[in-house]
N, C-alpha and C positions, 0 to 999 in steps of 0.2 A: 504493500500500500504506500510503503515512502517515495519507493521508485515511483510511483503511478504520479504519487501527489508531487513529486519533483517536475517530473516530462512536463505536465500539465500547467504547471506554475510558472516555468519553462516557457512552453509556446505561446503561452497568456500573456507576459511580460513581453517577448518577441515581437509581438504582433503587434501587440500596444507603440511599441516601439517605432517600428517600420511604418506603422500607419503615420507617425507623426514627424519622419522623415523624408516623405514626398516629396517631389518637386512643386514650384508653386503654378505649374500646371496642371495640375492634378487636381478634380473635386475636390473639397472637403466632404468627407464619408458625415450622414447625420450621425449623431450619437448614441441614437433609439430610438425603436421602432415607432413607438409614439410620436415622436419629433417630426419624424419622416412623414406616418402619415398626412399628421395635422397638415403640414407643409403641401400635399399633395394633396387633400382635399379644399386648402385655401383656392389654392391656381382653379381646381374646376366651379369652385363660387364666385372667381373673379371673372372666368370667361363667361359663364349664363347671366350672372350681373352688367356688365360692361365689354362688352366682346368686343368694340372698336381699339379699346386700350389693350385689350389681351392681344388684339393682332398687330400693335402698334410693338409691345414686348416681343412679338414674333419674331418682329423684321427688326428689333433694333438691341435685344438683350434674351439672345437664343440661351444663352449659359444659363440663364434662372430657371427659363421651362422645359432642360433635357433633364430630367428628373428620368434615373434608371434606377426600376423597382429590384433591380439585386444588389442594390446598396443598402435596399431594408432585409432580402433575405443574411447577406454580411453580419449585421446588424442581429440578425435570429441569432445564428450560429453564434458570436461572441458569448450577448447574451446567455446563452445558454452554457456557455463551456466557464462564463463567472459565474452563472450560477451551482455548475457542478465543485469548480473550486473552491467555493464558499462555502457549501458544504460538507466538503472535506477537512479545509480545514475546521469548519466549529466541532466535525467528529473526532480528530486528532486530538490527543491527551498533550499537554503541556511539554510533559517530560518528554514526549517523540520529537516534537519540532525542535527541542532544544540540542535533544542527541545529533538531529542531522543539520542542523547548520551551520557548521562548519562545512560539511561535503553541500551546499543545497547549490552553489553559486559554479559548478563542476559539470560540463558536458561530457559525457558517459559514452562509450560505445554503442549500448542499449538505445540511448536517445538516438544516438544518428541513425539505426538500424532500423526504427521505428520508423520517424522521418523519411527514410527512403522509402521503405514496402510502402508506406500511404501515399506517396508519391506516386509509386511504381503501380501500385494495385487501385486507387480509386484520383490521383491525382489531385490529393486536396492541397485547395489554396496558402490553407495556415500552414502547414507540412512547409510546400516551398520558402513560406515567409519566414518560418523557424529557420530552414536550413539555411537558407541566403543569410540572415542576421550568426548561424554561428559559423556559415565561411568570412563573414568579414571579419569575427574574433579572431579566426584561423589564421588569415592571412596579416592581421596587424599585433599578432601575438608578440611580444618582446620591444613593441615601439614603448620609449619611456612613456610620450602622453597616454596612451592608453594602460600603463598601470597606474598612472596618478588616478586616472577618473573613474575605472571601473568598472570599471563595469562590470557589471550586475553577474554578469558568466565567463568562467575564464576556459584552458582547453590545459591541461594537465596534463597530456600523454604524446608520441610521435605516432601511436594508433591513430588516436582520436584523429588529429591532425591529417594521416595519410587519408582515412575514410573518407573526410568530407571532403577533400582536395579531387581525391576519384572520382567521386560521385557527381561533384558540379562541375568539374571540366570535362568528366565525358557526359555527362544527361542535361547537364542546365540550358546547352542550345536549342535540344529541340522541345526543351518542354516550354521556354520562353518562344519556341516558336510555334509552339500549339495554342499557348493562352493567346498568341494575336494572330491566329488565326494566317500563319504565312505557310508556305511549301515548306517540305520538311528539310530540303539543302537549297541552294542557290538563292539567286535575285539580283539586283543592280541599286543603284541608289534610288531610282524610282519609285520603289518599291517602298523604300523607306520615306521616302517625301510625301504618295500616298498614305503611309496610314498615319503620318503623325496630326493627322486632323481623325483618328478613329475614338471612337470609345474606349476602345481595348488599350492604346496607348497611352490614355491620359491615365487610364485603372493600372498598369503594369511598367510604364515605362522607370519607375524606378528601379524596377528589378533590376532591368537593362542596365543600368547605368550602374549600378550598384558592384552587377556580377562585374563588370567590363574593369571597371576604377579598381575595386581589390585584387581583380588579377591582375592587373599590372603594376600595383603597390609589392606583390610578392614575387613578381618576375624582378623588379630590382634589387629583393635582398635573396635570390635564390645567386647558389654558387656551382649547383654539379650542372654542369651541360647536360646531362643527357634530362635533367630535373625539366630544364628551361625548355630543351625541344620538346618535351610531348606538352607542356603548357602553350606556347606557341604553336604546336600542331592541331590543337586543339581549340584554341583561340581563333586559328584562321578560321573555321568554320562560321565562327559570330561577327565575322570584320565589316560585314553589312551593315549592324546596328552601329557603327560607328561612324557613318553617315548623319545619327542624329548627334551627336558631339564631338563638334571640330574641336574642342580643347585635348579631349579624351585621343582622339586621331591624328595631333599633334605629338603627344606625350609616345603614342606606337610606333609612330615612323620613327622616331629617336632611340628608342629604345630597341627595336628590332634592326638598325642599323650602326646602332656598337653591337649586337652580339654578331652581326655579317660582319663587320671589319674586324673585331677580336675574340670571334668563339672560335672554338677548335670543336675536334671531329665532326660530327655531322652540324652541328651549329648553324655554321654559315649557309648552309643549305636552306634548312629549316625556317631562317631567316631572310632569306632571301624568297620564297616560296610565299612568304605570310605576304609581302613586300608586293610580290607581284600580283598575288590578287586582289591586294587592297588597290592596286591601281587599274586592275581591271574591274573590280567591282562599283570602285568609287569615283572614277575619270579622273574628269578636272578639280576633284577635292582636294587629292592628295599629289597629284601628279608632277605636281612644280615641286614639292616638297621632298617626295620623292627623289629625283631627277638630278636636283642641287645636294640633297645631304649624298645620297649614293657617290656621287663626283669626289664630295669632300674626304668623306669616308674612303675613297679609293686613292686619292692623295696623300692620305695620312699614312696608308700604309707603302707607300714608295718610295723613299726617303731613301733607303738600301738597298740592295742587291745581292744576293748571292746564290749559288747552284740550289740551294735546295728554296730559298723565299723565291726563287725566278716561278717554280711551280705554283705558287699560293697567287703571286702576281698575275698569272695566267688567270686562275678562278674566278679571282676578282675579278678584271676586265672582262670574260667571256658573261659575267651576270650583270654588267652592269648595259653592256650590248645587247642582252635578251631584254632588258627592261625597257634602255629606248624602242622595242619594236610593237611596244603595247600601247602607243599612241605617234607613230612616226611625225605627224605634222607640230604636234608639241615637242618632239622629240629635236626637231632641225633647230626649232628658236633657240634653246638650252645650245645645243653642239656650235650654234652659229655663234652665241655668246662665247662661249669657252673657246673656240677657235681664234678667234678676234682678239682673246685676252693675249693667248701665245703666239700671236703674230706681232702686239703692241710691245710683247719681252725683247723679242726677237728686233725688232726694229731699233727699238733702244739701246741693245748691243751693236747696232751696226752704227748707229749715229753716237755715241757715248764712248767704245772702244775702251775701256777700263777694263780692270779685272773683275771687278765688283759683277757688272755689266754682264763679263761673258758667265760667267757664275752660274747668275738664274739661268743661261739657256743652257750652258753643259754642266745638268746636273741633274739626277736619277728621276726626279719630281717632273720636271718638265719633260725628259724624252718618253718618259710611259704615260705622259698625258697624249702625247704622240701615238703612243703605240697605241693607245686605248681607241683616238680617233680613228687611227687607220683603220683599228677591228671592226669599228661601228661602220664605214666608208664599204667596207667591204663587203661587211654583213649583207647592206642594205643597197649595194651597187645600184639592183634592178629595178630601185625605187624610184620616183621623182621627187620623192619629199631629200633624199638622202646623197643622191648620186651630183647635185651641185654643190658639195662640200669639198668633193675631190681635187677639183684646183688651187683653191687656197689651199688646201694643205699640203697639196704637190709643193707650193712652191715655198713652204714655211718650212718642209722636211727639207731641199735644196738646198734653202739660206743656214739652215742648222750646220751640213754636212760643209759647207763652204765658208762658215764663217772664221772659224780658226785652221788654215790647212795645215798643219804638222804632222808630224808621224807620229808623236804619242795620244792622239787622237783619234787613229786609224780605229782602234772598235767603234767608237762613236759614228763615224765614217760608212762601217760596214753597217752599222744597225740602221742608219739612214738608208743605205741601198735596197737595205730586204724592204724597210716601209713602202720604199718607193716601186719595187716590183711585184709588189701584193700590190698595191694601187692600181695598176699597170694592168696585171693578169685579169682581177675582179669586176674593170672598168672598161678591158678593150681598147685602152688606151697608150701610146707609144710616149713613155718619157726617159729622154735621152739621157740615160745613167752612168753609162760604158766610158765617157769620161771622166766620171767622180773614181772608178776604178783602175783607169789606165793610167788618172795621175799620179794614183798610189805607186804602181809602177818602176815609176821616173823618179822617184826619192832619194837620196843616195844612202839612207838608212835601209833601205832592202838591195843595194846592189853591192855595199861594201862586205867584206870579209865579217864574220860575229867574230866581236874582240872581246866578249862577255861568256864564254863560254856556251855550252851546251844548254844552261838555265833550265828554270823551268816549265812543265809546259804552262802553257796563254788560254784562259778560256775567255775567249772575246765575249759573248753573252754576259757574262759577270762584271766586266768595267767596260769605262766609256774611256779611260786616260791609262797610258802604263809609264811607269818611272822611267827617267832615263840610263840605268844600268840595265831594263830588261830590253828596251831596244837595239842592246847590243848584243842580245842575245839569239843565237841559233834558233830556240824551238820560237820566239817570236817572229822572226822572219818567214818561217813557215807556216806558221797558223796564215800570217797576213796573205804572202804569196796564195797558199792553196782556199784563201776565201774570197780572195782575190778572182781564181779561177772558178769557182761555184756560183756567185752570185752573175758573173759574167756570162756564164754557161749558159743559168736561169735568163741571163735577160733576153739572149740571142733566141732561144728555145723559143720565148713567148711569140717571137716574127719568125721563126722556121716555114711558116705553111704561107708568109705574106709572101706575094708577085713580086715584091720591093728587096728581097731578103739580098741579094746580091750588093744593091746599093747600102742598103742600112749595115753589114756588115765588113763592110771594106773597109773602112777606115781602122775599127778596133785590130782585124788581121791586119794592116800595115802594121801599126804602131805594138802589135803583138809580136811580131819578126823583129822590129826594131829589140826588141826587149830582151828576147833569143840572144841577138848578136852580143848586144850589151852585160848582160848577165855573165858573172864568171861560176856560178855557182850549177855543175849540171844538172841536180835532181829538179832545181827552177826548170831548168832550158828544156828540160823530158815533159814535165808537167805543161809547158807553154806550147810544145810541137804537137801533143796531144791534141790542144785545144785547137792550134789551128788546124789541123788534119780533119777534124771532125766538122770546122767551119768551111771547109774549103768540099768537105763531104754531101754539106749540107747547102751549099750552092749549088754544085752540079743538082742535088736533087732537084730543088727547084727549077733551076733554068729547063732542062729536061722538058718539063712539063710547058713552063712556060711560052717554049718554043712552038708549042699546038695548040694558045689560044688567040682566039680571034678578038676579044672586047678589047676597050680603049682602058687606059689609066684610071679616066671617071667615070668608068660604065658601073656602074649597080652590083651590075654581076663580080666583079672582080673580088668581092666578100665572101662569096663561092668557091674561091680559088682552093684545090685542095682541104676541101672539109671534109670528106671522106676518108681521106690522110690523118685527119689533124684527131679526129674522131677516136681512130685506130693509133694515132701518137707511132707512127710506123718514122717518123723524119730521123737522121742522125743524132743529127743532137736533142731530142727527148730522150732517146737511147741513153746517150752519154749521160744526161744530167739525175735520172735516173739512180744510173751510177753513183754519185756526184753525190747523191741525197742520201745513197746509204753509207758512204763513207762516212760523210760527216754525223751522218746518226751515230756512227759506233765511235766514231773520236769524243763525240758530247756524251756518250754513255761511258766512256773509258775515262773520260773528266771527273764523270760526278762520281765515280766511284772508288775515284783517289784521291778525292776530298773529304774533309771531316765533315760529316751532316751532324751539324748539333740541334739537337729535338726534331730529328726530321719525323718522328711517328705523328707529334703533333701539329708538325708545318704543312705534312704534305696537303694539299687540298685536290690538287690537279686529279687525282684519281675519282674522287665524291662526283656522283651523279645525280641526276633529279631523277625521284621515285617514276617508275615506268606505268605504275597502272597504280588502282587502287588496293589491289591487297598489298603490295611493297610499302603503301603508307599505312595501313590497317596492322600490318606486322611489326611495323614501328611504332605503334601508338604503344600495341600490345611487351613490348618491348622496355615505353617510358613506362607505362603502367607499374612493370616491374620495379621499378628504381623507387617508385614512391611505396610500393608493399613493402622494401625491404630497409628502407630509408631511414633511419631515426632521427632527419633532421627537423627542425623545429626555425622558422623565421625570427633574426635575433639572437639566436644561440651562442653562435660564434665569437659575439661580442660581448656575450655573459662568461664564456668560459673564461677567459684569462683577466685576471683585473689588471689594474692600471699600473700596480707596481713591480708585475712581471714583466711587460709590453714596456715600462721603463729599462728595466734591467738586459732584456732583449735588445732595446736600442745600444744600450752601454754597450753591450758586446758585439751590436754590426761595428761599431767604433772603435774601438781596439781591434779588431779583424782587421779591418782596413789599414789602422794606421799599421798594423802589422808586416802586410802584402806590402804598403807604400816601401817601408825597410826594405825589405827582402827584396822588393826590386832596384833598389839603390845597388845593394851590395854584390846584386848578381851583374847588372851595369858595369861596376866595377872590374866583375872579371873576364869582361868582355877582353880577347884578344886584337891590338891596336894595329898589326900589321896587315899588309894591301891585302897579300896572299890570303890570310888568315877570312880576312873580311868577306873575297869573292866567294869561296868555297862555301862560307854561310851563307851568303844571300842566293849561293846557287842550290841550297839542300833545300829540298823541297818542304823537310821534315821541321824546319825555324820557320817558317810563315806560315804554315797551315796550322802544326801544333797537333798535325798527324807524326810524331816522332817514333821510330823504332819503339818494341817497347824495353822499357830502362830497367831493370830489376838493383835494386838494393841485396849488398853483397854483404852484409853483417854477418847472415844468419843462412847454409844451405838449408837447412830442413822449413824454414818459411819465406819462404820467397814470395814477393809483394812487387805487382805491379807500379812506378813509380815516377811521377810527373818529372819535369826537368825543374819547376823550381823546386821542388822537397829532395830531390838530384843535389841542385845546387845548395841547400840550407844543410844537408847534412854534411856536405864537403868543405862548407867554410866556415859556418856556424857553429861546427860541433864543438869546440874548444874558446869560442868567443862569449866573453861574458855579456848578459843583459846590461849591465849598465853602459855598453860602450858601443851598442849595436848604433844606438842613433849620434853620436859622436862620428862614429865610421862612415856612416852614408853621409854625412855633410863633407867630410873631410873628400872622401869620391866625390862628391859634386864639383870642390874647389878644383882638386886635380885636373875632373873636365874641364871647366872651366882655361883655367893656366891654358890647358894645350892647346 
């Protein structure tokens, strides 16, 4: 009977509650039946009395006379549920109420289970209004204001908590989409425009706002990714109703676009998914919003570069290209804007000519803003909204790749080429490259002897600038040379099947032979005779043909020329380049594999796909489901565990660590070796700048042998007999040394 008189006391107070947090769109519900009536039998004494005035209220104060008599049955049912708690409690003995009040103010299992089956099995009202008031508990459990004020029910367990969090992220959609009366998935903003002049919205749309607002109060303080996707997986579903509040779908786009730019494993997915159909569901609400954060968000993370962020970079870009194509004609204003910006960088650097200047345009931020237009340019070639972007950018990738010509800019140089032959290929369009490549060429930094030795290898994708000891190095010469030959390959390849290929490629075979002769280096001179062999192969094929057609230069037909060839990719040099493309796969695969991937399990994204049907998403809800059955985390939590004077004494100690490291790197500085020799041989190991090092084992002890970094390498060799008082004496004293010399 305690239990019974708790639940009961429970949904009493609940209800009471929510009804008096309405929106002030919303009736006011009468108080009692009585009330109601009178009220309702007034208006029919007013119309038999005075029917001019009553139609006069018609047409000028409808809200007084939609008078809905389920406001008086509401009205029964309370009624009567105070009056069975009133009864209970005057049956209760003293000494009961007193035993349980301490537990009365405690949502229970029992309760929530209750609450659901009434849901599930007759779908009552108060049920929903109990549970919605004890997920907002749920979800604002541990906020200080809400232990100041109280409230009246708290939630005690990470049970308790997991239940109700189940239950209204996976059923609160569509039971709030049965009380108004909508389809049981889909809709458009429409949808939502129509009913918010209904009845049913002005009686429920609390719920709506209520369920919307707490989930995303607990999406902020959730911390396990897999927690956050199946909330957001399940969120998408409601992103409809957030057409009636642009504050509330203000607060989503934000928040759904830091967990795409910093969730890891499926995360970014998931959030980019909610993203997209909130722009397909919602248009022009969200669209701009959209559009500009996604941009920002995808700047923020390119800042860097390296073998294993190059893959995550990909991700990004490839979702932020599917999102412009869910409204292309909005999509060109945004790109035309942001295009325009990095053309004014760009211009600036030509007219300014400072370092500062060239900076903003060679620098990681700006070229993948490049790369990301080209993706979009490409994507959407065959568009009209899309395909008039490609000249200005043609010609903003040109000024980039020509703004500084030297040779330690030659990546920079190449990644400019490839934009420009993807623009080229997608567009059908001839832009003349094969000089940005032939000048490379002509440099005397790839024709003289490497006085740098062997070096290491160059993975041109990962910088844009290389230091001037590695230009004098072997394996850099050759990365340059043979990308030199591949993007040139690619470009020739694109005009193989043109009537023109004779003339377009003469010039690069002159100045190709020229290079032959010039060169002293023969693996160049085999790689360069290749190419022309194949260009000179790839001539005769054409003319061949050429020879046996009749149309003029501007006949129509001439676009005809060889398309059953070109279909078949039968020309030489597709052959060749072919080739050409799988080389270079297994050289960028033999890269990334000799490189340190640090946290590559969590970086990689490049692999992550968008669910293919609906069980691969239905698997994965079943999936997050699991993380909150087994879950015992609690909103809050985190920040109750540790007090303030642990989280002090933690900082003490990142503090001392530090200035710890700082030492240790003086003193290993110190025993750096000063001579030339000594110097090349380090900057030529591959194992000093990656910090992929052989591995080191500590020789103390044979029977425990321990893998061992190179500075605990170093700390045990020089350290081991040096006192603490004199370690920071000694690193100043090394500094002064450098210094002097």
């Amino acid at each position: 009977m305690g239990a019974k008189n708790k639940a009961r006391n429970l949904d009493h107070e609940i209800c009471d509650e929510e009804m008096e947090e309405q929106d002030e769109t919303s009736r006011p519900v009468s108080k009692s039946k009585k009330v109601a009536k009178e009220h309702k039998e007034q208006l029919q004494r007013l119309q038999e009395k005075d029917p001019e005035f009553f139609k006069f209220l018609q047409e000028h104060d409808k809200e007084l006379l939609e008078f809905d008599d389920d406001d008086i049955d509401d009205d029964v049912e309370t009624d009567m549920e105070d009056a069975e708690m009133q009864e209970d409690e005057d049956v209760g003995p003293d000494m009961e109420d007193e035993e349980e009040k301490p537990s009365k103010n405690v949502i229970t299992t029992e309760m929530v289970d209750s609450w659901c089956n009434s849901i599930r099995e007759n779908g009552q009202l108060g049920a929903v209004r109990s549970l919605m008031k004890a997920f907002r508990i749920a979800c604002h459990y541990g906020d200080d204001a809400g232990e100041e004020s109280s409230v009246k029910f708290c939630i005690m367990s990470s049970s308790v908590f997991n239940k109700i969090m189940l239950f209204v992220l996976s059923e609160m959609d569509g039971i709030l989409r049965k009380l108004l009366k909508l389809p049981s998935s889909g809709g458009k903003k429409e949808t939502i425009t129509a009913l918010m002049h209904t009845k049913q919205w002005k009686k429920y749309n609390h719920l709506v706002k209520s369920y919307l607002g707490n989930s995303l109060h607990v999406l902020n303080q959730m911390t396990d990714t897999e927690m956050i996707s199946f909330t957001l997986r399940r969120l998408k579903f409601s992103s409809l109703f957030l057409a009636a509040f642009p504050s509330l779908l203000r607060k989503y786009v934000k928040v759904a676009l830091h967990f795409w730019g910093t969730g890891g494993g499926a995360l970014p997915v998931v959030a980019f998914l909610f993203l997209r159909d909130l722009c397909i569901r919602l248009g022009s609400d969200c669209l701009d919003d959209c559009f500009k954060g996604i941009y920002k968000a995808y700047i923020l993370n390119c800042h860097f570069i390296n073998a294993v962020k190059l893959q995550h970079i990909q991700f990004l870009s490839n979702c932020v290209v599917e999102l412009l194509g869910v409204d292309l004609p909005s999509a060109y204003q945004h790109a035309f804007v942001f295009i325009r910006q990095l053309a004014m960088i760009l211009r600036d650097a030509f007219n300014v000519k400072t370092k500062e200047a060239f900076r903003k345009v060679y620098e990681w931020k700006f070229i993948n803003c490049l790369e990301l237009w080209t993706g979009a340019v490409c994507a959407y070639s065959s568009e009209a909204d899309m395909k008039p972007l490609a000249y200005p950018l043609t010609q903003i990738i040109s000024g980039v790749a020509r703004l500084v010509p030297t040779a330690r800019y030659f990546p920079l140089r190449l990644r400019c080429v490839r934009m420009l032959n993807r623009i080229a290929a997608s567009t059908g369009t001839f832009i003349p490259v094969s000089m940005l490549l032939l000048d490379m060429l002509e440099m005397k930094e790839l024709n003289r002897p490497p006085s740098g030795g062997v070096g290491k290898a160059v993975d041109l994708r990962t910088v844009l600038k290389v230091s001037k000891p590695t230009l004098k190095t072997r394996a850099f010469q050759e990365a340059c040379v043979y990308s030199v030959v591949e993007e040139l390959a690619e470009h020739l390849a694109q005009w193989s099947y043109s009537v023109a290929f004779f003339e377009l490629s003469f010039i690069p075979s002159v100045r190709l032979r020229d290079f032959c002769k010039s060169t002293k280096v023969e693996r160049f001179r085999k790689e360069m005779r290749q190419l022309i062999r194949q260009v000179d192969a790839n001539s005769e094929f054409t003319n061949e043909r050429r020879m046996s057609i009749t149309f003029q230069p501007n006949d129509p037909s001439a676009s005809f020329f060889l398309e059953d060839e070109k279909k078949a990719g039968s020309s030489p040099l597709s052959r060749y380049v072919a080739i050409l493309r799988q080389r270079a796969r297994q050289r960028n695969d033999s890269l990334m594999e000799s490189s340190v991937l640090v946290g590559e399990k969590a970086s990689v994204f490049g692999s992550k796909k968008l669910p293919a049907s609906d069980d691969e998403d239905d698997s994965a809800d079943e999936q997050g489901a699991t993380v909150f059955s087994s879950s015992s985390w609690l909103p809050g939590s985190a920040s109750k565990d540790k007090p303030p004077k642990e989280e002090k004494k933690k900082k003490k100690r990142r503090m001392t660590q530090q200035e710890v490291v700082a030492l240790e790197e003086d003193i290993v500085e110190d025993l750096v070796l000063s001579s030339d020799e000594e110097d090349g041989s380090m900057s030529d190991a591959p194992a000093d700048e990656d910090g992929s090092a052989s591995d080191v084992f500590s020789s103390d002890k044979d029977d425990d042998l321990k893998p061992v970094s190179p500075r605990e390498q170093t700390k045990k060799r020089k350290l081991k007999n040096l006192p603490k008082k004199n370690v920071k004496s000694h690193a100043k004293q090394s500094k002064k040394r450098k210094r002097a010399n």
